[in-house]
C-alpha positions in Angstrom: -11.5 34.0 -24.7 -15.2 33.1 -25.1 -16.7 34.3 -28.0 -20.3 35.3 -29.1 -22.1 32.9 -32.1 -23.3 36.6 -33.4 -22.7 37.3 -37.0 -23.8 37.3 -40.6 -22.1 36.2 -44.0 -22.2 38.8 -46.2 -24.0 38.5 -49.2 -22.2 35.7 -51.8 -18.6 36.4 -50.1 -19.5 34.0 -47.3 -17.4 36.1 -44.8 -18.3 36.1 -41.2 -18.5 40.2 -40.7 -19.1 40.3 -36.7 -21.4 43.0 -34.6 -19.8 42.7 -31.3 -16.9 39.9 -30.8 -14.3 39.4 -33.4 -14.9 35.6 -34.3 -12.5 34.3 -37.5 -13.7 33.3 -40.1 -11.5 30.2 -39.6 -12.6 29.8 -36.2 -16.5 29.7 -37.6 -15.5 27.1 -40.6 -13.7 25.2 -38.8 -16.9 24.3 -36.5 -19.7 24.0 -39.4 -17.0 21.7 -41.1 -16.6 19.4 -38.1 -20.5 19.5 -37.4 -21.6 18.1 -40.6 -18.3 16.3 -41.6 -18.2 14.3 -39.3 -21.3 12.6 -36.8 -20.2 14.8 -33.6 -22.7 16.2 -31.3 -22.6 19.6 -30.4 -20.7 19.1 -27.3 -17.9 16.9 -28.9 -17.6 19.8 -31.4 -17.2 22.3 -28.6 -14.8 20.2 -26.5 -12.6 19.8 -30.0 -12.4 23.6 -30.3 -11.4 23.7 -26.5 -8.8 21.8 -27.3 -7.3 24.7 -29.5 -7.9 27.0 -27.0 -11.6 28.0 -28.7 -14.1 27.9 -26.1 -17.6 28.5 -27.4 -20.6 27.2 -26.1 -22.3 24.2 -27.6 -25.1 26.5 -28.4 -22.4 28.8 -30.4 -22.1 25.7 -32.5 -25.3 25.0 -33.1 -26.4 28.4 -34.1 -23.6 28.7 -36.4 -24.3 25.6 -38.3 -28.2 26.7 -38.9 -27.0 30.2 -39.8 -24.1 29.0 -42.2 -24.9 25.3 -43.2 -27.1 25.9 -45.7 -25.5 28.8 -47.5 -22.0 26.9 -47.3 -23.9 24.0 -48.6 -25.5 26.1 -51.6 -22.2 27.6 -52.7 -21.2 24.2 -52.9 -23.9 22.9 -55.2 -22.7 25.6 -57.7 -18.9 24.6 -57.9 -19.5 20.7 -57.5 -19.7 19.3 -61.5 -23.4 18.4 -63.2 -24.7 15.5 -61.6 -25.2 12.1 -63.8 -27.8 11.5 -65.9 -29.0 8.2 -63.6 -31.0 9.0 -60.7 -31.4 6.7 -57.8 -34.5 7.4 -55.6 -35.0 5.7 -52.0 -37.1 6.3 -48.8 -36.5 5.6 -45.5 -38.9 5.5 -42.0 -37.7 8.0 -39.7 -39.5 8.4 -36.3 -39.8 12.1 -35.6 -41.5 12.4 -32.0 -42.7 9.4 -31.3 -44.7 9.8 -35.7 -43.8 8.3 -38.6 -41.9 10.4 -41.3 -40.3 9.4 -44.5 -37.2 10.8 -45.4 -37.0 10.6 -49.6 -33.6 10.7 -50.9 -32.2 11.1 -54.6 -28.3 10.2 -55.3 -26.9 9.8 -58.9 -24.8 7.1 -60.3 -21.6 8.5 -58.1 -23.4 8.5 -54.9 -23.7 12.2 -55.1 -27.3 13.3 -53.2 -29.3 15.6 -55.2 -32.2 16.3 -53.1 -33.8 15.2 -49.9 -37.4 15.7 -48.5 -38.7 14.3 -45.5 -43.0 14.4 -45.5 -45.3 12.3 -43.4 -46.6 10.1 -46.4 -45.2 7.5 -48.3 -47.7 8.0 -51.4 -47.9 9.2 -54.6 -49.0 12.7 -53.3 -45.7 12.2 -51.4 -43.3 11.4 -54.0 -44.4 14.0 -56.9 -43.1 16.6 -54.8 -39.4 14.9 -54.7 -39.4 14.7 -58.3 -40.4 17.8 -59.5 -38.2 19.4 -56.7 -35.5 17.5 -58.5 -36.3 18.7 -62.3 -36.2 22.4 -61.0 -32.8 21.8 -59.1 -31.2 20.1 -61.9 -33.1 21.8 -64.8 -33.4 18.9 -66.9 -34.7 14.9 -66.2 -32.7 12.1 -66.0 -32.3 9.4 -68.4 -32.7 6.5 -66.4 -34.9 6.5 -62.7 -34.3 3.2 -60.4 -36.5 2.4 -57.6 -37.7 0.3 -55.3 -41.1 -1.8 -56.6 -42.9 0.7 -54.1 -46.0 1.6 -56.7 -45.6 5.4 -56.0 -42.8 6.0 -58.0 -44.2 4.8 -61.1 -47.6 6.6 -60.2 -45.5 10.0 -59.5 -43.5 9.4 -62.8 -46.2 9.1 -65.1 -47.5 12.9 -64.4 -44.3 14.2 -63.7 -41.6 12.4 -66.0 -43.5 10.3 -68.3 -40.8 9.7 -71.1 -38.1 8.8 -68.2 -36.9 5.1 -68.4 -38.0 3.6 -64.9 -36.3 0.8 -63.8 -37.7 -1.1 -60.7 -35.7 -3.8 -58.8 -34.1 -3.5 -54.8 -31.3 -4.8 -56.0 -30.3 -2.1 -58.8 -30.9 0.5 -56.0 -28.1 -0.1 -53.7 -26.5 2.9 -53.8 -29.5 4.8 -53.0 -30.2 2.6 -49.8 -26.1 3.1 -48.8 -26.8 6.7 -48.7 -29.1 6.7 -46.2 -26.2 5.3 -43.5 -24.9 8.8 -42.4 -28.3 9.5 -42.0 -28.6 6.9 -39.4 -25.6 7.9 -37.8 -25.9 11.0 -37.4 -29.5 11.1 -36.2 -28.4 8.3 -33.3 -25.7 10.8 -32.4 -28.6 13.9 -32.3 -31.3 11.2 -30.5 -33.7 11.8 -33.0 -34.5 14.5 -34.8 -37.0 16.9 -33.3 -39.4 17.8 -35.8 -39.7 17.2 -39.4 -38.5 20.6 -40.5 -35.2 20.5 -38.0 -34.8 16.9 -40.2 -35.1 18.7 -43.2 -33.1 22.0 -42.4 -30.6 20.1 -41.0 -30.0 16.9 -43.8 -29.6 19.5 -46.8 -27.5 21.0 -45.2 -25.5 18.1 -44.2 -25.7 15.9 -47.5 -24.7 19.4 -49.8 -21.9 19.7 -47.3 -20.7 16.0 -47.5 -21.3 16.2 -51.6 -17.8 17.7 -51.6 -16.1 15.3 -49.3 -17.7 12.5 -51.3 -14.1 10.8 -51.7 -13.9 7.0 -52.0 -10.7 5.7 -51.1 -11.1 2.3 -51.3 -11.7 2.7 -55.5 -8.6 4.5 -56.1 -4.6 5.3 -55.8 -3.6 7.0 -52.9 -2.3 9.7 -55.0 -5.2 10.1 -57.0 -7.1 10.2 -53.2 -5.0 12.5 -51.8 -5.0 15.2 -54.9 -9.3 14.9 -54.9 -9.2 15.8 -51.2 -6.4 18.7 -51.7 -8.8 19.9 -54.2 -12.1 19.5 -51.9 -10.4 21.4 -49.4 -9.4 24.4 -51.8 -13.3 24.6 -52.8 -14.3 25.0 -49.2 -11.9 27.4 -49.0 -13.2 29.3 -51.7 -16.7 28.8 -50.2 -15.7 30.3 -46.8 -13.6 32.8 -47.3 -10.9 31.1 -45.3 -7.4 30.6 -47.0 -6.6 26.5 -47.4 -3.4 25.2 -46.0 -0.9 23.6 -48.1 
């Protein structure tokens, strides 16, 4: 059966209530999970549904994951725990038809990203709005900021911040700069992004997403791995509407 991308999620319930085909709610999760779990084009997305006898059209996919990625990604934010008190801020070129962009990027001391924001400067005009994006999302400043030695960030901070400890070295900012490596995957898997707010739509929706999934293996017992997964898979779940498997 081919089936139709039409649909809403009504309002905080986050089930799919159709118009004119009957599309699961499984069948609908199941796509925006693979989209921005993993760095899959649209087609590979559609061909893995084919595989289970769930043929949609690339397009279905796509217009699924704008119309559900974000709100999926929002109900996340609220059920994830408060983020640390350390915040790591990074930038990163990204070439957005054939012009420069910079995509900013905030992670705490877990790797969690809190906010993302992709503008056309790299100034302090540039990065005030970042941080005072972040203050309203997380209702409160951090105790510690590490950056880069870029100039704006301590410009930015003064106005915005001032009583926040700034650190400034490359080297305390690692975890920052790691974060931006799905971002590179996944735009050389979409080649390129195709305008700045596609970027941004797109990479909040994706990094809110892959907050919940943020398991790291290699730092702990396989046990201990496989009960934080059990337990990311019951919040989306919850999110979706869709009962988890055992």
């Amino acid at each position: 059966m081919r089936l139709s991308w039409v649909g809403r999620w009504d309002d905080d319930t986050c089930l799919p209530k159709l118009r004119r085909l009957p599309v699961p709610a499984e069948i609908i999760s199941h796509a925006v999970w693979l989209y921005f779990r993993f760095p899959l084009s649209l087609r590979m997305v559609d061909e893995l549904l084919a595989a289970r006898g769930i043929f949609v059209s690339y397009e279905t996919v796509r217009q699924w994951a704008r119309k559900f990625g974000q709100v999926l990604a929002n109900q996340i934010r609220r059920r994830l725990p408060t983020a640390g008190d350390k915040w790591h801020i990074d930038e990163v070129v990204v070439t957005i038809s054939g012009v420069k962009h910079w995509l900013w990027r905030a992670v705490d001391q877990t790797g969690m990203v809190l906010d993302i924001l992709v503008q056309s400067r790299r100034d302090r005009q540039a990065a005030k709005p970042l941080l005072r994006k972040l203050m309203k999302k997380q209702c409160r400043a951090p105790r510690v900021m590490i950056t880069d030695k870029l100039a704006s960030y301590g410009a930015a901070k003064r106005e915005v911040m001032p009583s926040v400890e700034h650190r400034k070295h490359k080297g305390l900012n690692n975890r920052a700069e790691n974060s931006h490596q799905p971002t590179r995957q996944r735009e050389r898997q979409m080649k390129r992004f195709k305008s700045a707010g596609q970027a941004q739509r797109f990479l909040s929706a994706h990094d809110g997403i892959n907050n919940l999934f943020l398991l790291r293996r290699h730092q702990v017992p396989a046990i201990h791995y496989r009960a934080t997964r059990t337990q990311a898979f019951q919040v989306w779940a919850e999110v979706t509407g869709v009962t988890a498997r055992a």
